[in-house]
Every structure is written in C-alpha cells, then in structure tokens.
N, C-alpha and C positions, 0 to 999 in steps of 0.2 A: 807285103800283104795288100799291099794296094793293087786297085783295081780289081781284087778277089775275094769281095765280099758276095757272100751266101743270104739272097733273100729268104726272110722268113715273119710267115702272114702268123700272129697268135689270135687264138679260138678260146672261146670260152664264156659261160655266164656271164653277164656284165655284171652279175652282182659282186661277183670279183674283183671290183673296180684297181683296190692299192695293191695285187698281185700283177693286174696287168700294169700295171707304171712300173713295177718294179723288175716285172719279165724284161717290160722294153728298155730301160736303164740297162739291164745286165747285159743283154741280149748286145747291144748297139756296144759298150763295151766292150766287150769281144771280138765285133768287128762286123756284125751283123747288118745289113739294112733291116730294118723290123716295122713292118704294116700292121696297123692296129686297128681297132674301130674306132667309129667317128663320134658314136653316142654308146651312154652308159644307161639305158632303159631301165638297168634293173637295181642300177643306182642313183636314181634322180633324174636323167634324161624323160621327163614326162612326153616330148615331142613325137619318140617312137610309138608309142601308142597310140597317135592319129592313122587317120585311115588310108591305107596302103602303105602307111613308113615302112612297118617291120617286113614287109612283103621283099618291096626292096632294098633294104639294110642288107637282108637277107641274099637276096639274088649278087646284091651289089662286092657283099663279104667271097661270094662263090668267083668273082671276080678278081680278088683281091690275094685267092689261092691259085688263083691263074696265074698271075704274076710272081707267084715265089717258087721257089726251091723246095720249100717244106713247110709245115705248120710246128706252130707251139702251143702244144693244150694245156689251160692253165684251169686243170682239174682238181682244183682245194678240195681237202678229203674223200676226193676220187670222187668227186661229182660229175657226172657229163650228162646233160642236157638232150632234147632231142635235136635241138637247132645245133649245136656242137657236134654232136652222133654223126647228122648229117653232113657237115663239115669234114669230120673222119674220113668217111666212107667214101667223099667227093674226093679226097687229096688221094688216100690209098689209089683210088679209080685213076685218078690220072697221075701216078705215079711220082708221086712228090713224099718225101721224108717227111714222119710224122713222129715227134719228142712229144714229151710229155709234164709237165713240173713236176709230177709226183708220180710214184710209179704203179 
C-alpha cells in the first residue's frame, strides 16, 4: 500500500467542526492523505469573517480539490450548503470522485 495513497480534499460546513476531525482520523487510517480546512468560521474561527478571508478560503479550498482525487462531503443530516454545492459541482466538473458521510 505504500506509495498508493488516494488524496482526498473534505467539504463541508465548518459548523461541523468534530465530524471533520473525525472524517480526517478515519479517512488518514485507511490510508488516505486527507486535506482539510484551515479555519472553522462556523465554529469559532472569527478571523474568516474579515474582509476578503472567506473569498479566498474559498477560491483557495477550489485549490485544494485540485489537488485530490476526490472530495469527502461531510453532510450531517444531509446538510449541504451553497459554498459545499459549489464544491460538488467544481469536483464532479473536473472529474474527481465525490463520497459522501451520509447518504
């Protein structure tokens, strides 16, 4: 299994804060490299909310699905967001594997 890990960027509300640690835990278990975000805006990261952060968090995350293989949506009670939607819709477009946590 070495040298044959599958990158994989996870998506989703930041208010999801202890799913994502928990995604990247499993995920990285498995055998995964796993790209995460950098701030949790929607859980105490106050910083993203200055002006132009989320713009590029944003563009920077579209980055971040450049670099993997696939995305992990981490859709607690099937929530998806428009900044996640958007996410979707970028991986599907360029042709990258899209799971999901929940179905």
């Amino acid at each position: 299994m070495v040298d044959k890990y599958k990158v994989i960027t996870l998506c989703g509300s930041t208010r999801f804060k202890e799913q994502f640690l928990e995604a990247q835990k499993r995920l990285t278990l498995e055998g995964n490299i796993v790209i995460s975000v950098g701030l949790f805006g929607h859980s105490g990261d106050d910083e993203v909310w200055t002006e132009g952060t989320k713009e590029m968090l944003d563009n920077m995350h579209k980055r971040k699905i450049d670099m993997a293989d696939g995305i992990f949506v981490i859709n607690v009670g099937g929530y998806i967001g428009s900044s996640t939607r958007s996410e979707i819709e970028y991986a599907k477009a360029n042709g990258k594997d899209v799971r999901y946590l929940e179905p």
